[in-house]
C-alpha positions as CSV (number, residue, x, y, z in Angstrom):
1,X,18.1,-16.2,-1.6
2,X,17.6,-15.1,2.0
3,X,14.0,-15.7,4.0
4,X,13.3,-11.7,4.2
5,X,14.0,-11.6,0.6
6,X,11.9,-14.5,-0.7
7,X,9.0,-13.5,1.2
8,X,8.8,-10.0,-0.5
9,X,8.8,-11.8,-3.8
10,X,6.2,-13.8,-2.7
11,X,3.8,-12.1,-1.5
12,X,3.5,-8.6,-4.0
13,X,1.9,-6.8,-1.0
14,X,-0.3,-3.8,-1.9
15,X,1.7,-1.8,0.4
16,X,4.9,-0.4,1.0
17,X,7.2,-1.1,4.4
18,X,8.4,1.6,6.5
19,X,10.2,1.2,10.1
20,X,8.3,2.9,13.1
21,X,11.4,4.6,15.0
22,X,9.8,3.4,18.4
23,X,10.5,-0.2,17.6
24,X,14.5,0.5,18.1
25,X,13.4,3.1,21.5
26,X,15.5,0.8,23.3
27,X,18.6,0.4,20.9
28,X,18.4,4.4,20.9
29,X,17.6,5.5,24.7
30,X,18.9,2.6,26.7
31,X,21.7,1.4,24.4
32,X,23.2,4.5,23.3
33,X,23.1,3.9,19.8
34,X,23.1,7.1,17.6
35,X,19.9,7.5,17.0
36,X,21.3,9.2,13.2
37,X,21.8,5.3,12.0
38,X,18.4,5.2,12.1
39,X,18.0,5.1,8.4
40,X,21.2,2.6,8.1
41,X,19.9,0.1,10.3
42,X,16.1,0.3,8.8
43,X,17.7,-0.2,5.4
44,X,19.8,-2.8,6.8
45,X,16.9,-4.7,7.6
46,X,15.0,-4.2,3.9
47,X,12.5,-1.3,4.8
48,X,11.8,0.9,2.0
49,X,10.7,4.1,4.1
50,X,11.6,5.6,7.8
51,X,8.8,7.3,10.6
52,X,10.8,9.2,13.2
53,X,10.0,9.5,16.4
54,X,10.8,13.1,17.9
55,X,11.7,12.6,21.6
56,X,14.6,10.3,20.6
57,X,16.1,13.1,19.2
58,X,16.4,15.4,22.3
59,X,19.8,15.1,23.4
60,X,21.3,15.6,19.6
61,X,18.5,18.3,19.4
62,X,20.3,20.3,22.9
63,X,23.9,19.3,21.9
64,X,23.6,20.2,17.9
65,X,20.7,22.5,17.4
66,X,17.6,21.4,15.4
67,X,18.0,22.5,12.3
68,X,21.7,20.6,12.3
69,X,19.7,17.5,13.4
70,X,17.3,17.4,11.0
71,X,20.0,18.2,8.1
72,X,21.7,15.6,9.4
73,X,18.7,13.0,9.3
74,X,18.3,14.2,5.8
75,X,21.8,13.7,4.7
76,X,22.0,9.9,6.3
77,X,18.2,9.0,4.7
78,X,19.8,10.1,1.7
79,X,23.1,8.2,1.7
80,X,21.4,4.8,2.0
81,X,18.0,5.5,-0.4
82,X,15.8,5.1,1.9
83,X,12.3,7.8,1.9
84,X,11.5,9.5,5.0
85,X,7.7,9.3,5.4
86,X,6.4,10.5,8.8
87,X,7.5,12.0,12.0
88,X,6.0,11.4,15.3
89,X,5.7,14.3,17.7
90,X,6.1,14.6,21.4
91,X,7.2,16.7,24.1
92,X,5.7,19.8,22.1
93,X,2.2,20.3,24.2
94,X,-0.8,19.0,23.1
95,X,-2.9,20.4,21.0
96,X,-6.1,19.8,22.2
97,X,-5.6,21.5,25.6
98,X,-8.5,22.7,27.0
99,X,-6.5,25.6,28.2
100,X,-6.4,27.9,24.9
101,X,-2.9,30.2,25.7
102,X,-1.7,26.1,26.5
103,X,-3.0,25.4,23.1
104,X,-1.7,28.1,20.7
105,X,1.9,27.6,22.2
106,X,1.6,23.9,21.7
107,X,0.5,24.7,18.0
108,X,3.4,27.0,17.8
109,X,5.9,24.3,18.9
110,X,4.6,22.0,16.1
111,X,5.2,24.5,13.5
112,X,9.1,23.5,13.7
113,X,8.0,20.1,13.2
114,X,5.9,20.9,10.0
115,X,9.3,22.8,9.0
116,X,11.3,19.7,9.6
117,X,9.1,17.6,7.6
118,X,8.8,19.6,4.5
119,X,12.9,19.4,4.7
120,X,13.0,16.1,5.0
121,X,10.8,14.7,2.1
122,X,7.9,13.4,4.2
123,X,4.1,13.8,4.0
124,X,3.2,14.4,7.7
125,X,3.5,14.5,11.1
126,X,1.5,12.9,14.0
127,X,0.2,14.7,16.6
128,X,-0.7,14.1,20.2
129,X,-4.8,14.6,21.0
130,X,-5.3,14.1,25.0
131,X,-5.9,17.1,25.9
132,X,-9.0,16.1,28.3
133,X,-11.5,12.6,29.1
134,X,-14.1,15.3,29.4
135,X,-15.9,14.8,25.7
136,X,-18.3,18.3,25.4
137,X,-14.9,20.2,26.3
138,X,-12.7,18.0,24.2
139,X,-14.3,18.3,21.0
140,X,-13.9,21.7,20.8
141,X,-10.6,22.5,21.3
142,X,-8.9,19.1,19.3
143,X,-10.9,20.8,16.6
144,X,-9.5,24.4,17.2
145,X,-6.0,23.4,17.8
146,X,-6.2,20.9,14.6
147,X,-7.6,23.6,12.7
148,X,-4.7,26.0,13.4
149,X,-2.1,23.8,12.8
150,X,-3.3,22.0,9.4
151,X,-3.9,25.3,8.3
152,X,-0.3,25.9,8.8
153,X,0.7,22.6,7.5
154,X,-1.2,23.1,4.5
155,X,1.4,26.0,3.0
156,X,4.0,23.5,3.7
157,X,2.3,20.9,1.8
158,X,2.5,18.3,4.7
159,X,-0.4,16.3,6.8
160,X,-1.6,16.6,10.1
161,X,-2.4,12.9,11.4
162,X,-4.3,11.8,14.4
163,X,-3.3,8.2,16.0
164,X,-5.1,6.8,18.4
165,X,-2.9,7.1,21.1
166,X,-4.8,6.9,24.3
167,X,-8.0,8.4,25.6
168,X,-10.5,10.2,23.5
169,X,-8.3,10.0,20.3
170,X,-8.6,5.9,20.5
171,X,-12.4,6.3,20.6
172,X,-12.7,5.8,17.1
173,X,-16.1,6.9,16.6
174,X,-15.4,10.5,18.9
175,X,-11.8,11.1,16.7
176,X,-13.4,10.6,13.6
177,X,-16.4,13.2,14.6
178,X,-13.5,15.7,15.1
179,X,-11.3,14.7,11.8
180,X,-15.2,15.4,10.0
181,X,-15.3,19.1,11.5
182,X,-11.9,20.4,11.2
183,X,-12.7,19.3,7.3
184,X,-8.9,19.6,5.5
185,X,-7.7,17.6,3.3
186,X,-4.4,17.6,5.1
187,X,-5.8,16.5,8.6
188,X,-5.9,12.8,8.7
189,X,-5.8,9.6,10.4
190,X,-2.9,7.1,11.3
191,X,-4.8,4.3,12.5
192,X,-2.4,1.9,15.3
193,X,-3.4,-1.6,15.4
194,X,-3.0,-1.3,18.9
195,X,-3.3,1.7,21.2
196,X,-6.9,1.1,22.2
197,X,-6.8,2.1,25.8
198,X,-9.3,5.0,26.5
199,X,-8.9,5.1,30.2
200,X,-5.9,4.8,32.5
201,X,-5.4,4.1,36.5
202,X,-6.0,7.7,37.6
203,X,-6.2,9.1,35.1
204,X,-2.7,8.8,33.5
205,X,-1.7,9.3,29.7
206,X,0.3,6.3,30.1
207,X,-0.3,3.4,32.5
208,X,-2.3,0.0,33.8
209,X,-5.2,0.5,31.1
210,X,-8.8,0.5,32.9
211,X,-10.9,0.4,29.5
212,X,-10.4,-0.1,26.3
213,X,-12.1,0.6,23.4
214,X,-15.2,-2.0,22.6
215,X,-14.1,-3.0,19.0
216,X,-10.8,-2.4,17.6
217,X,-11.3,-3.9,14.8
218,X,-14.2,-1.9,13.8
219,X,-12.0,1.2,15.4
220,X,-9.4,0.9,12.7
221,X,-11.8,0.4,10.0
222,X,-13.6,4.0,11.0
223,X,-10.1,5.4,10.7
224,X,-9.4,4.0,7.5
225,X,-11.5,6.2,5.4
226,X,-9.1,8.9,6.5
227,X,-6.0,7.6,6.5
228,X,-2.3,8.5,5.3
229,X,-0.6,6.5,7.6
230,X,-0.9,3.0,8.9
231,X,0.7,1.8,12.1
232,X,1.2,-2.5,12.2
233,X,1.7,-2.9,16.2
234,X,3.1,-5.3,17.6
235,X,3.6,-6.8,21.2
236,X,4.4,-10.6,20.7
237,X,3.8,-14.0,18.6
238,X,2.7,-17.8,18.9
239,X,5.0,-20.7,17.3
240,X,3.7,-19.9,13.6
241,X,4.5,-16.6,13.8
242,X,0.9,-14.8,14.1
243,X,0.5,-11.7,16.6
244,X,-0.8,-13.0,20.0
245,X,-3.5,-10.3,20.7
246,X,-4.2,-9.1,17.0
247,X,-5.9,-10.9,13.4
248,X,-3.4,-9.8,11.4
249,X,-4.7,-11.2,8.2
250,X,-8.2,-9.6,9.0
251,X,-6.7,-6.5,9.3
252,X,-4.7,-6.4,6.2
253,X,-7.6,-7.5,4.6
254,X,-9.6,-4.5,5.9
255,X,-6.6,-2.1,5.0
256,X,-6.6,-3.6,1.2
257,X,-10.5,-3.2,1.0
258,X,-9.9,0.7,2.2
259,X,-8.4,1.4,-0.9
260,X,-4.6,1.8,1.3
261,X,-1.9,1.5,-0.9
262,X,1.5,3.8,1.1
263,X,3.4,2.9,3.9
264,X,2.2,0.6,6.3
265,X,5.3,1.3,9.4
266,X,6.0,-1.3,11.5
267,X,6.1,-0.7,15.0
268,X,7.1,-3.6,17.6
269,X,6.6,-2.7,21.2
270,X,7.4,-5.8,22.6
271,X,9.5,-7.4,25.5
272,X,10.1,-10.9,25.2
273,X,11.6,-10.8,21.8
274,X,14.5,-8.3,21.1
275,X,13.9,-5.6,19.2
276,X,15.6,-6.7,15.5
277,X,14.1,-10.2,16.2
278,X,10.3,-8.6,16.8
279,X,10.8,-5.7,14.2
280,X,11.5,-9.1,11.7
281,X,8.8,-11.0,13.2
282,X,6.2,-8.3,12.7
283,X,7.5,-7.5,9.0
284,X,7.0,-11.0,7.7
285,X,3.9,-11.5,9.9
286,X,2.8,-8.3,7.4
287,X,3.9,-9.8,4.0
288,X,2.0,-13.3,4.8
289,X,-1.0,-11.9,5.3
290,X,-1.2,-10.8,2.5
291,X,-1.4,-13.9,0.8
292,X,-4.5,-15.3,-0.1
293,X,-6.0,-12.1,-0.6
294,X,-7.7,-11.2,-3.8
């Protein structure tokens, strides 16, 4: 019996494991592997379930046409059993632009999304929150453009899910606020182990982080009450194998207590280890912390 195999045995985790796309961003982008083995090389590798990552798909999107992509995602997923639970969404605007023309056409552009996902068997999408760092303006329109989209979403059956994913959105305490007013059952949370930045060297989305959140730990428990998606970062790991910059084990823990029982995706975004190696590392980091929980 093989190490990856022995380890699920062992350790009956509560959970399910699904393959973040943006662990293999530099197989796909850089490498110039088709980004449509996607499902092949996650099942390769003994995931059970796949969250795409939109950007990735930009050049097949141009050369092919969407709706050709997507079928084709949802022909490969199906040749090699493996259920498509998420897509991550990018590049379409962002819904919480304090601009409100800005806004609708960025709700608009998700629609195709919601489309896609219905089509493809998954429960959600993720959206994209930044918008502004100005809080009174901010929590109006992430509300609005939420609003309109999950009100969308909700005659397609899928879920609207916030990450925290840099600025307001990974203040836990000001995301969860707006998850409270939009008040659908289909607008959730996909809580990041990571991703606690809140502010960026002049102001950038992305970028040398100036401030973080004060607590992540008690950040991903606030956005575990409202979760249908959980993200397991990763960025490295010591000799034994734990996450250099994360308690995995307390977090598991915290996830288990939250009543969590899907997919929890994993998503490496390390350097030092190659992707396959850090994609491993962070899936059996995962299934031994669960053990020795009750």
């Amino acid at each position: 019996m093989n190490e990856d195999k022995a380890l699920k045995m062992e350790s009956n985790p509560f959970f399910k494991l699904s393959l973040a796309q943006w662990s293999l961003h530099r197989t796909f982008n850089d490498k110039g592997v088709s980004p449509f083995k996607f499902a092949e090389m996650a099942k390769d590798m003994g995931f059970e379930g796949i969250e795409y990552v939109s950007q990735i798909y930009l050049d097949q999107i141009k050369e092919l046409g969407f709706d050709k992509v997507i079928d084709s995602l949802k022909v490969m997923s199906d040749i090699n059993s493996i259920t498509n639970v998420l897509i991550m969404v990018d590049n379409e605007g962002d819904i919480a632009n304090p601009d409100e023309e800005a806004r609708n056409k960025a709700v608009e552009n998700h629609m195709k999304w919601v489309n896609a996902a219905q089509k493809l068997g998954c429960h959600s999408i993720r959206v994209n929150t930044f918008g502004t760092n100005d809080y009174d303006v901010w929590k109006v329109t992430v509300v609005d453009g939420l609003k309109k989209l999950s009100e969308y979403a909700t005659t397609k059956n899928i879920n609207i899910l916030c990450e925290n994913h840099g600025w307001l959105s990974s203040d836990a305490p000001k995301l969860m606020e707006a998850i409270k007013e939009v008040n659908m059952s289909n607008c959730g949370t996909l809580p990041d182990f990571g991703n606690w930045c809140i502010k960026r060297k002049e102001g950038a989305q992305w970028g040398e982080c100036e401030e973080e959140f004060s607590d992540k730990y008690k950040g991903i428990q606030m956005m575990l009450t409202n979760a249908k998606a959980v993200s397991a970062k990763s960025y490295d790991f010591d000799d034994i194998g734990n996450e250099t910059t994360l308690d995995y084990p307390r977090i598991i823990s915290m996830v288990k207590d939250s009543g969590y029982e899907s997919f929890i995706g994993v998503e490496y975004e390390g350097k030092r280890l190659n992707e396959k190696d850090g994609i491993l590392a962070t899936k059996a980091l995962l299934l031994n912390s669960v053990k020795g929980l009750n």
